[in-house]
Steps between C-alpha positions, in 0.01 A plus 500: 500500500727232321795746627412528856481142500869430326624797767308301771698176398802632472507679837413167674797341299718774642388462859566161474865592366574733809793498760398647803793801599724296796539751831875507347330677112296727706799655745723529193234674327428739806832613464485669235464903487560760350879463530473088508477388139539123676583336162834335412684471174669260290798658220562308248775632235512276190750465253307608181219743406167371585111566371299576745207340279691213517507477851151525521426207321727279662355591850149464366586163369626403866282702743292190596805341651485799745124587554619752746616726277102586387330535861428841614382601837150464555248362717271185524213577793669760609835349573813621333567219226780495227178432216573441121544819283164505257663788290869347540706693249895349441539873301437670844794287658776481222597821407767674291640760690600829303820581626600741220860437452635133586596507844861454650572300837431824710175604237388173595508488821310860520240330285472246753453737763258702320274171462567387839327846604179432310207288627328198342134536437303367756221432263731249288715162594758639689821491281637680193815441272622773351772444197761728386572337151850670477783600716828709430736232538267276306234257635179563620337519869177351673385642827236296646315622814288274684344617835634345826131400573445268198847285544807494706811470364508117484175548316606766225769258462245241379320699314720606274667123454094433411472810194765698447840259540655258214792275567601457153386756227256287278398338842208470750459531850799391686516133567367285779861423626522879493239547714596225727859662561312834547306321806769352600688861506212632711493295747859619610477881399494753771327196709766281502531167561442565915236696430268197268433266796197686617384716825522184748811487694597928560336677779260771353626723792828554390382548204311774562712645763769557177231650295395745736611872410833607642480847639871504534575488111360806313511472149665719247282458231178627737354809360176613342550355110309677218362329141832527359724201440877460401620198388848289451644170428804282547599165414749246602538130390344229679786217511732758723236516770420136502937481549497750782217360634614141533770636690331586764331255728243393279391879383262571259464699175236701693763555755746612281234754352440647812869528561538670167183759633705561862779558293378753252265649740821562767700630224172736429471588845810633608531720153133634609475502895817425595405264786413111514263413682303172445249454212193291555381306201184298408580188303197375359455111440281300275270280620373369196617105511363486867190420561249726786201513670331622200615191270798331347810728331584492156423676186219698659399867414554846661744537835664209713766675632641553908818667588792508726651831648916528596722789601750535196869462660654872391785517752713295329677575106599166452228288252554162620466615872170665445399199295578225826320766693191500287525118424440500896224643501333361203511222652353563842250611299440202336514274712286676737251507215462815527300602155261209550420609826428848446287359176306280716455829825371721184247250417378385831471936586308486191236259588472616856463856409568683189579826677799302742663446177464848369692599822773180488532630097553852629733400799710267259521800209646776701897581400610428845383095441678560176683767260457314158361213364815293290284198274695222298304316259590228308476624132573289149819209536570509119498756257095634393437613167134746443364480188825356349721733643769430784398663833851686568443569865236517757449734802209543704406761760226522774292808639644689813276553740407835764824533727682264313646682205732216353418169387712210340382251263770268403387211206732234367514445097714252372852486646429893597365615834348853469415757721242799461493772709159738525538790714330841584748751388426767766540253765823279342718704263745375268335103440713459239795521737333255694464298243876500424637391827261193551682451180850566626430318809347172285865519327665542852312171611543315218882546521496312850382207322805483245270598233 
């Protein structure tokens, strides 16, 4: 009886320690099928071996600075709940992979792929690291999945500033002025600094009107995906695009990345269709520093995210033009407050009727509103060290999703801004090649700048 009591206690405690699931948690997690994983991942290559036991105790030593990363899915009076994990096992989530001989660059990218493929467990927190302690060219690898459902990309970000990052090897948590210029960062990422001054003042018509589908631009990368993945990655340096981007009438970094995308993805095109027509993106934008109906932004849990949608300009071969083009159109965007608008539509179709918003979701996915969904997030300023070791690069990738059989992740890491690419391979063949012209085109760019 003593037991039944303690369990008794200790369930209250929990349902005091629940998140109710946001309408945004629940239609990410209703994507997912059985060719959905709807997970994304974070590669980490670091410049030394590391112990995977190691690892482990370092997270376990910081996991209260992200209590997120020990909810599971559960419910409290019958409504789905992120609730504390009673049997919460760090072994379960940090994991030395067996990868038989140390991987090259292509090995690991197929190992990528391969865990990209696999599900997380339902029944646990959902997030797992798994750690190659050797590669062939030396180093070591961490892949990290974390499903969309438990944090956007703004949020991973956090999380693993809060218990997996160092700034300095014998060092802490990054600094408070650290986190201050990471804020600052944020607030004019893919947002920009149009974008930060609220809903007020665009018309929610237009708005909507340019998020509408378009059932004059099919999409190439439309097709019925299967469970398997490919993956690639490029990388260019930071300082170039800021160059190229001042340039241009107040342009962006984001802008330049999706100038970089047009570029690769026209090169792509005409080697694979041989026709250009125009390519629909989503742009998603984070919300997190503004506040909503539901409360005030910040460093909150889970999903605050809205997008944008643009037609990528293909007809042209010359960077800079395509970059004034997109700048344009960024910008409308913006100012119309576009993001926040659809944000606060969403939520108002949620209150008024669940099942409106199932249909607005459905309306809004389909690959003639867009043909792939191109993120930016704001990654580490300064050199990161885990566990002592220097973090040599970053890359992170995001789920595809039915008809839409190519997604872009791009992260910045230092001076480095780096782009992952996750495909379905029977849909988009040859990724890698893909991969190579966003990085031709990124050098093509930069040169305009008189980097």
């Amino acid at each position: 009886m003593p037991d039944l009591g303690t369990n008794a206690v200790a369930e209250q405690s929990s349902d005091r320690l629940a998140r109710r699931l946001s309408p945004e948690e629940l239609s990410i997690l209703s994507l997912e099928s059985e060719t959905v994983a709807g997970h994304a991942c974070k590669v980490m290559v670091l410049a030394d071996r590391i112990d995977p036991l190691r690892l482990r105790e370092t997270i376990g030593e910081r996991l209260a600075r992200a209590p997120e990363l020990s909810m599971r899915l559960g419910e409290v009076e019958g409504v789905p709940c992120w609730t504390p994990d009673p049997d919460f096992d760090l072994a379960a989530h940090v994991v030395a992979h067996d990868a038989g001989e140390a991987p090259d660059g292509p090995g690991l990218r197929a190992a990528v792929a391969h865990l990209f493929e696999q599900r997380l467990d339902r029944s646990r927190p959902l997030w797992r690291m798994d750690v190659i302690p050797e590669l062939a060219g030396g180093g070591s690898a961490v892949i990290w999945r974390i499903h969309h459902a438990l944090a956007d990309g703004w949020t991973a970000m956090r999380m693993a500033s809060a218990v997996l990052w160092q700034e300095q090897p014998e060092g802490g948590p990054p600094s408070d002025r650290s986190r201050r210029r990471g804020r600052r960062r944020r607030a004019t990422g893919a947002a920009g600094p149009e974008g930060a001054a609220g809903a007020e003042g665009g018309s929610i018509l237009f708005a909507a009107a340019r998020e509408v589908p378009q059932p004059w631009h099919p999409s190439p990368f439309d097709g019925r995906i299967c469970a398997q993945r490919s993956v690639a990655f490029a990388s260019v340096e930071l300082d170039g695009l800021r160059r190229v981007s001042g340039t241009v009438d107040g342009a962006t970094v984001n802008d330049a990345v999706l100038t970089v995308v047009a570029g690769g993805l026209r090169r792509w095109l005409e080697a694979h269709h041989g026709h250009l027509g125009p390519i629909r993106v989503k742009v998603p934008v984070s919300l997190h520093d503004m506040p909503s109906a539901d409360g005030p932004g910040g460093a909150e849990p889970g999903n605050r995210d809205s997008f944008f949608c643009l037609d990528l300009p293909l007809d042209s071969a010359e960077p800079v033009t395509r970059l004034a083009t997109i700048r344009r159109a960024t910008r409308a965007r913006k100012r119309g407050h576009d993001a926040q608008h659809v944000d606060a539509l969403m939520r108002e179709l949620g209150h008024a009727s669940p099942r409106l918003r199932r249909f607005a979701e459905h309306v809004l996915g389909h690959p003639r509103s867009f043909a792939l969904n191109v993120s930016n997030v704001p990654g580490p300023p300064r050199p990161v060290h885990v566990v002592g070791i220097p973090v040599r690069s970053l890359h992170t990738l995001a789920e595809i999703g039915e008809r839409h059989a190519l997604r872009i992740a791009v992260v910045s890491f230092a001076e480095t801004l780096n782009f992952g690419l996750c495909a379905d391979p029977t849909v988009v063949h040859d990724v890698d090649q893909m991969a190579a012209h966003m990085q031709a085109e990124a050098a093509a760019l930069v040169s305009y700048g008189g980097a």
